[in-house]
BAVEXBA-517304 format. One record per residue: residue number from 0; x, y, z of N, C-alpha, C in turn. Coordinates in pm, whole numbers, plus 50000, padded with zeros to 5 digits. Layout:
N
[site NUM [X Y Z] [X Y Z] [X Y Z]]
...
END
This chain:
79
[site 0 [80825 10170 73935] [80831 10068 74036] [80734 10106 74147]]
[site 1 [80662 09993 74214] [80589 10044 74316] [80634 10042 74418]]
[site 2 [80582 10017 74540] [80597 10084 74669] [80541 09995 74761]]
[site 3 [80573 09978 74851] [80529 09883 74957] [80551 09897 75141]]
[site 4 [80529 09911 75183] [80476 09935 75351] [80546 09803 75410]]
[site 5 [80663 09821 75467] [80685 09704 75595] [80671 09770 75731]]
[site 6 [80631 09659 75807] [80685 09698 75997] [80785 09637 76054]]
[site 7 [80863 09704 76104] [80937 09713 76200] [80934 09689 76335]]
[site 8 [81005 09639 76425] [80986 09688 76557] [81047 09836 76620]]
[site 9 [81004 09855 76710] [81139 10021 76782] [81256 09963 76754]]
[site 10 [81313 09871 76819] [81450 09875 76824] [81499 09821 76677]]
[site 11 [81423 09774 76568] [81451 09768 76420] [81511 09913 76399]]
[site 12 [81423 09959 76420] [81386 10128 76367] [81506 10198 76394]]
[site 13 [81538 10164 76584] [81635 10249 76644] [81784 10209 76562]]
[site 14 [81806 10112 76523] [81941 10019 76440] [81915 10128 76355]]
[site 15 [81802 10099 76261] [81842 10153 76103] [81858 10316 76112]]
[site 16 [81798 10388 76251] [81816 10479 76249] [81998 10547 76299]]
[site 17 [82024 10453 76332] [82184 10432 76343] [82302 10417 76274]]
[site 18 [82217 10316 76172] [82320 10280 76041] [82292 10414 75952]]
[site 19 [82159 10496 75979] [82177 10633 75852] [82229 10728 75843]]
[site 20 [82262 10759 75705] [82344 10871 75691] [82270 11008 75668]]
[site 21 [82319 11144 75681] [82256 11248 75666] [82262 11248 75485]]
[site 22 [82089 11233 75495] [81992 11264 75351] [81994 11187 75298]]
[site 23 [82019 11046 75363] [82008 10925 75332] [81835 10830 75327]]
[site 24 [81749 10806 75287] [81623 10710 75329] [81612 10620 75363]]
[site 25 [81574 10559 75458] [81527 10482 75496] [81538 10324 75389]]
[site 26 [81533 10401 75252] [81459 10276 75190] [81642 10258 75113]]
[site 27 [81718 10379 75148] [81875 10391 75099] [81982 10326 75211]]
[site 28 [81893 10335 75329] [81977 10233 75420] [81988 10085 75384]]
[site 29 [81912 10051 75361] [81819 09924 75381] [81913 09844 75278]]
[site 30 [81902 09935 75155] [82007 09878 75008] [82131 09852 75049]]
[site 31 [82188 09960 75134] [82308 09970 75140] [82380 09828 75245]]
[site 32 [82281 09812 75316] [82278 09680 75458] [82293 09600 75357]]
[site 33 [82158 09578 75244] [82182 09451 75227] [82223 09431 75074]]
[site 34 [82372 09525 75050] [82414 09488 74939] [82511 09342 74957]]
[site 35 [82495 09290 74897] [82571 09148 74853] [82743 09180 74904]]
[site 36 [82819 09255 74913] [82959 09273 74943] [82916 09301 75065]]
[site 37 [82952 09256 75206] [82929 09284 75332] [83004 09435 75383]]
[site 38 [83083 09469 75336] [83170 09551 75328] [83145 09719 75260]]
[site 39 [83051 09674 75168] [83007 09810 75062] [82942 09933 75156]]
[site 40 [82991 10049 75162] [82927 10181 75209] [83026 10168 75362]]
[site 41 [83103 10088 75386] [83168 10105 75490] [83292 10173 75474]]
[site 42 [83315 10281 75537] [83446 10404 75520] [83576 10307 75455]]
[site 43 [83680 10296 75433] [83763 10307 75346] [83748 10183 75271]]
[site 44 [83631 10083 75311] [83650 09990 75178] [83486 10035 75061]]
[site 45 [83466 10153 75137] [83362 10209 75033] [83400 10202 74888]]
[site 46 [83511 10297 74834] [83584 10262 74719] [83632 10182 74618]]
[site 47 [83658 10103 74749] [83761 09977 74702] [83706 09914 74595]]
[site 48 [83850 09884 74532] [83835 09819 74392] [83866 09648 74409]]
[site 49 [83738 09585 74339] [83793 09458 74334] [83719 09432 74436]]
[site 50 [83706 09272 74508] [83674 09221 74611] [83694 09253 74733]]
[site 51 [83663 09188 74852] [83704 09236 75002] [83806 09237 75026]]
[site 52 [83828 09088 75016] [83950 09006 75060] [84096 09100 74970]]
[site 53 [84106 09115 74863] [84209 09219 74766] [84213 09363 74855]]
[site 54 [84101 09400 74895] [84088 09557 74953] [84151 09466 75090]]
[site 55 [84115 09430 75164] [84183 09422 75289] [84295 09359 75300]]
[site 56 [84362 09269 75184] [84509 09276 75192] [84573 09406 75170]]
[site 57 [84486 09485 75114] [84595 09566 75047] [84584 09690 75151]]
[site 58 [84546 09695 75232] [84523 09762 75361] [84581 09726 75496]]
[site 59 [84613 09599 75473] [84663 09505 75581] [84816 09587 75565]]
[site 60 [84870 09523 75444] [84981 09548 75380] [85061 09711 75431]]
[site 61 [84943 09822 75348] [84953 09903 75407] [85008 10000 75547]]
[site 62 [84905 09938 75638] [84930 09953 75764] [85082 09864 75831]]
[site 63 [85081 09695 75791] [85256 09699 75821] [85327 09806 75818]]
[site 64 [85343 09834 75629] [85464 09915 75567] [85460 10042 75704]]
[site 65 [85344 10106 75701] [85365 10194 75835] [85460 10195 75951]]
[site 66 [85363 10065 75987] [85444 10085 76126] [85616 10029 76070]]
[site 67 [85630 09955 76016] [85755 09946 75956] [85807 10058 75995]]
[site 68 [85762 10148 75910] [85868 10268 75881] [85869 10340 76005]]
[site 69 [85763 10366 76107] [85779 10416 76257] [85875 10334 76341]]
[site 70 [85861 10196 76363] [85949 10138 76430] [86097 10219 76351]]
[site 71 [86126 10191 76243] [86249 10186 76165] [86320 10369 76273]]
[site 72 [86216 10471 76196] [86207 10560 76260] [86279 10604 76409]]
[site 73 [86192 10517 76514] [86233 10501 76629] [86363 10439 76692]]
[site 74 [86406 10356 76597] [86552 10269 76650] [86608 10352 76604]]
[site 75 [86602 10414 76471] [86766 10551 76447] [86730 10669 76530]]
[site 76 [86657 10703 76610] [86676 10849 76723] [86795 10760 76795]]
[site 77 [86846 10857 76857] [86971 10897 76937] [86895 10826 77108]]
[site 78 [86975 10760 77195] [86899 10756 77332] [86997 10821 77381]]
END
């Protein structure tokens, strides 16, 4: 595959130099921005299986059951 030269402006530059990861390229940011799932390379729906919308119910969900169980938690201590 060949190779090709774009420009940027600074503050292009300064973004993508923001969105990168250590030992990541330039040309590995760029993929990762503009993969088709808006969501892809972003911390816990990096993984995720299945679509967005499935990963973030099931995270939504998640986080209730939590606090669920903290509230629950908190009403049986003693005052």
């Amino acid at each position: 595959m060949g190779t090709t030269s774009i420009r940027v402006s600074e503050d292009c530059k300064r973004r993508l130099d923001l969105a990168k990861r250590e030992s990541e390229s330039y040309e590995d940011v760029i993929r990762r921005l503009t993969e088709r799932e808006k969501w892809a390379g972003f911390g816990v729906l990096d993984d995720a299986e299945g679509d967005t919308r499935t990963a973030m119910t099931r995270i939504r969900e998640s986080m209730r059951e939590g606090t669920t169980a903290d509230i629950e938690a908190t009403d049986d201590r003693p005052r």
